[in-house]
C-alpha positions as CSV (number, residue, x, y, z in Angstrom):
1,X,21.5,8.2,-20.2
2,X,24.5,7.5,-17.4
3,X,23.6,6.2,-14.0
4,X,24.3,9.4,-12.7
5,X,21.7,11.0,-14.3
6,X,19.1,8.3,-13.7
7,X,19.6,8.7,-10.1
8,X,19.5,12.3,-10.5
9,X,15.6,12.2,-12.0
10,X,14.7,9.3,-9.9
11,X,15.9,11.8,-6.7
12,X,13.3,14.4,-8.4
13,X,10.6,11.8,-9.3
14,X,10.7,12.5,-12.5
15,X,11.3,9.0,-12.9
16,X,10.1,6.1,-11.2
17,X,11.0,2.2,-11.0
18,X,7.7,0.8,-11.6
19,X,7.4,-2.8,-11.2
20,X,4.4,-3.2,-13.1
21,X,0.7,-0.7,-13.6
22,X,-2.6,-2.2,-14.6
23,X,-6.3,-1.7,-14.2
24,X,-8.8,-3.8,-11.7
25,X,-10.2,-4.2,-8.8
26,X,-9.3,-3.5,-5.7
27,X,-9.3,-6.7,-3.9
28,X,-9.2,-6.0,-0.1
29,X,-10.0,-2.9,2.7
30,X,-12.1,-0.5,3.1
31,X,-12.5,0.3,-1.2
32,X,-12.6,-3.7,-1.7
33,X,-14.7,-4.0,-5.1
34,X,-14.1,-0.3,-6.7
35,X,-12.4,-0.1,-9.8
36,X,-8.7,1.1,-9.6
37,X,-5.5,2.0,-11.7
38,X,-2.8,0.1,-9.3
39,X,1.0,1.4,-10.1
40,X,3.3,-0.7,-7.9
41,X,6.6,0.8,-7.3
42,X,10.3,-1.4,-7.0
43,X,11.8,-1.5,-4.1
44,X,11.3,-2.3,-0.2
45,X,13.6,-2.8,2.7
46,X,11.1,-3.7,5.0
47,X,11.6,-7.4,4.7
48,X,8.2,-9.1,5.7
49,X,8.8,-13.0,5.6
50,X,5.6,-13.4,4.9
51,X,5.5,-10.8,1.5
52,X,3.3,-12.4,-1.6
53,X,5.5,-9.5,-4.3
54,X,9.0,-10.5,-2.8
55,X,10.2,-9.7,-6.4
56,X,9.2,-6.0,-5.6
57,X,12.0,-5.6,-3.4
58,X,15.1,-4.6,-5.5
59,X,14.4,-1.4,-7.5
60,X,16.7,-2.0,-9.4
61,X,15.2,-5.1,-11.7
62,X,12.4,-2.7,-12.5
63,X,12.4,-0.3,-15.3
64,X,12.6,3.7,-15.1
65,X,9.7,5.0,-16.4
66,X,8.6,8.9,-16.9
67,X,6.7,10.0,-14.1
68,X,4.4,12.1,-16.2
69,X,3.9,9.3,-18.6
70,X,2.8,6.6,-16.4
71,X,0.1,9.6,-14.7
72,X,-1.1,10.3,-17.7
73,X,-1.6,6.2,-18.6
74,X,-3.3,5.3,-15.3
75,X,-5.7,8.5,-15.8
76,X,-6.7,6.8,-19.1
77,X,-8.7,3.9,-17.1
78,X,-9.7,5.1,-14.0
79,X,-9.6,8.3,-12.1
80,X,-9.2,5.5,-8.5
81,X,-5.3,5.5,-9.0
82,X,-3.8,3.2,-5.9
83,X,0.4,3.5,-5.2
84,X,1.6,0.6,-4.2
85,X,4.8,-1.7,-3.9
86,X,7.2,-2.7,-2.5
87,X,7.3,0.6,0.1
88,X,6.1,3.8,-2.4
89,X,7.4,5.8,0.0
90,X,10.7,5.3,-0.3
91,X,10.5,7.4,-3.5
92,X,9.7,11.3,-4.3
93,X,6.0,11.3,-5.2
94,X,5.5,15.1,-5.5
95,X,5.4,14.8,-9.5
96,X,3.4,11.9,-9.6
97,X,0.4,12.8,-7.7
98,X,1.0,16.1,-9.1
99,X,0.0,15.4,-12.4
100,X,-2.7,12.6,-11.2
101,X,-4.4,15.4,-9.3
102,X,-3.9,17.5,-12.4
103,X,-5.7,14.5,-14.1
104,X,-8.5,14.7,-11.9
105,X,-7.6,11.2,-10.3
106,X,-8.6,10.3,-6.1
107,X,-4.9,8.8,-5.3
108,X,-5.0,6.1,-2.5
109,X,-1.3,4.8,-1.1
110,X,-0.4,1.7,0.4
111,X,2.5,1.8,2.9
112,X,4.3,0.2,6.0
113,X,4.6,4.5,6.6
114,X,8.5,3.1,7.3
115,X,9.1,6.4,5.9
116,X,8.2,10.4,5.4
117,X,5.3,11.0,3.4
118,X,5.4,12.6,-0.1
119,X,3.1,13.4,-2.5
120,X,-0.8,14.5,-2.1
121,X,-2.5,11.8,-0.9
122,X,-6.3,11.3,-0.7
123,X,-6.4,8.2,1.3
124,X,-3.8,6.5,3.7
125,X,-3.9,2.5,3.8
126,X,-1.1,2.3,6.7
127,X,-0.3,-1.8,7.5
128,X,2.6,-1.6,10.1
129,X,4.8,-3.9,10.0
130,X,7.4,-5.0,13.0
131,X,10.4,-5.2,11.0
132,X,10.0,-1.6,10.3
133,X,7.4,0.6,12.1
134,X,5.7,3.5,10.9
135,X,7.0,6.9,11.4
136,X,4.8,8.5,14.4
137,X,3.7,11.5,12.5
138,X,2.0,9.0,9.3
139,X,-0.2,7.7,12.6
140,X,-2.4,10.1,12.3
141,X,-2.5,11.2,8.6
142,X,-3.6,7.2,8.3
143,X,-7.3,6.8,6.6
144,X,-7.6,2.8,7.5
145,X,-5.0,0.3,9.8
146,X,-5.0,-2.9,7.7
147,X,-2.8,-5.6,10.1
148,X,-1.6,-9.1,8.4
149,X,-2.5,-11.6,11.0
150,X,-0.1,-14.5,10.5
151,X,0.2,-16.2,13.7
152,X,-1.5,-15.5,17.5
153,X,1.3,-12.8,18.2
154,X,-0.2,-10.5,15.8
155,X,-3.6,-9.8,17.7
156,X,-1.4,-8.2,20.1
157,X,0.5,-5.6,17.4
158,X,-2.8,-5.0,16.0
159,X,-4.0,-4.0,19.3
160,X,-1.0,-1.9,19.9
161,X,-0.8,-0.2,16.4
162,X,-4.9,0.5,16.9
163,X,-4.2,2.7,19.9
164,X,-1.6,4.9,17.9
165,X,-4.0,6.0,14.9
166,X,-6.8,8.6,14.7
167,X,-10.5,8.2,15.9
168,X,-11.7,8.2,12.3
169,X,-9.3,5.6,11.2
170,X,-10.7,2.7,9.8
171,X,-9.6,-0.5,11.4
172,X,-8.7,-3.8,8.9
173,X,-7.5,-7.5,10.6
174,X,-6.3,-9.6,7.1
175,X,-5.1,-12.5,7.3
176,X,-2.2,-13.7,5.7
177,X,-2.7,-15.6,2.3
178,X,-1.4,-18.7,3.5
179,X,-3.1,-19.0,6.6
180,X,-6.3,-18.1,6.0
181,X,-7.8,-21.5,7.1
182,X,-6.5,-21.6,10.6
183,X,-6.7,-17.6,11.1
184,X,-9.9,-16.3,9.9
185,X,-12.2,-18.2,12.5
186,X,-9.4,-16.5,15.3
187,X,-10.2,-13.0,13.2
188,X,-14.0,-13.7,13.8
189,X,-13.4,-14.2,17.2
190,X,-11.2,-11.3,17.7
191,X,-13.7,-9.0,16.5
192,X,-16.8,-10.3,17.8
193,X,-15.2,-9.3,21.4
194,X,-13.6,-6.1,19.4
195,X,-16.1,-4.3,17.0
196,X,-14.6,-1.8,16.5
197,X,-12.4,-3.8,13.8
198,X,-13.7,-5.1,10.8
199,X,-12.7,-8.2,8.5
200,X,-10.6,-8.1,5.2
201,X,-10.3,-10.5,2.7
202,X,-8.3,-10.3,0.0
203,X,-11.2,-11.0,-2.7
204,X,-9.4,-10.6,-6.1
205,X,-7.2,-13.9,-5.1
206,X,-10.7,-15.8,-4.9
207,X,-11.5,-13.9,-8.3
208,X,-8.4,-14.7,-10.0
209,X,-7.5,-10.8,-10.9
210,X,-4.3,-9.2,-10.4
């Protein structure tokens, strides 16, 4: 197959550079502790500093793979299928969650929402990031707001990106991995004068699972 053709299927979504797709648990929000098929996706242009699958980012060191294929894998496990990345938005997922809803499958998405939304989409995990804010319509399509806390600045954003989503939205401070220590007493704080926002923890690094 040329290069020419590749990019024409990946422009479909008939293919898709998938970085790597197993079954676990998902380790942080709202479903923490719920079995899930994760697929994460290549590539990002977001550019968080502070991003623990940096390798994600260039699409290109991660294979094709059939889009119908990899549905009909994931389906095998679980019918809890989670896109992730990298940004999963930055590709066509029409045929993807196509065949996942074909499959029977509940399909959650993790995204910056840097850009349009594709696919159909049972629940939204938006976590904005300042290098690249969401697009203003994915505000209110979002299901939770997860916001990485790494430093004191961050309360602030959180704050800011809070006011922009729905009512029902579910509302997620999480700190980042390595600053856990010094943030997490903060993100106590924070919400014991804010209750409306809850805590995550990124539980499957305690547990040692993917």
């Amino acid at each position: 197959m040329t290069k020419e053709e590749e990019n024409i299927l990946l422009n479909e979504g008939k293919m898709l550079p998938v970085m790597e797709h197993f079954y676990t648990i998902q380790g942080e929000g709202y479903h923490a502790g719920k079995a899930a098929y994760f697929i994460r996706l290549g590539g990002c242009d977001v550019g968080c500093h502070w991003c623990d699958v940096k390798e994600s980012w260039d699409p290109k060191l991660h294979p094709l793979m059939n889009t119908v294929e990899i549905a009909e894998t994931a389906a095998k496990y679980c019918k809890t299928i989670v896109l992730t990345g990298g940004e999963p938005l930055m590709w066509n997922l029409e045929i993807l969650t196509s065949k996942l809803k074909e499959l029977g499958c509940t399909i959650h998405i993790e995204t910056s929402g840097a850009y349009p939304m594709s696919g159909h989409l049972d629940w939204i995990t938006l976590s904005p990031k300042k290098t690249g804010l969401p697009l203003e319509e994915i505000y209110s399509k979002a299901s939770e707001l997860k916001m990485i806390i790494f430093n004191n600045n961050d309360f602030k954003f959180a704050q800011e990106q809070g006011e922009k989503v729905n009512g029902d939205c579910e509302l997620y401070l999480q700190s980042e991995w390595s600053k856990r220590d010094a943030m997490y007493p903060k993100i106590t704080d924070f919400i014991l004068e804010n209750p409306k926002w809850r805590s995550s923890i990124q539980t499957h690094k305690y547990l040692n699972i993917p």
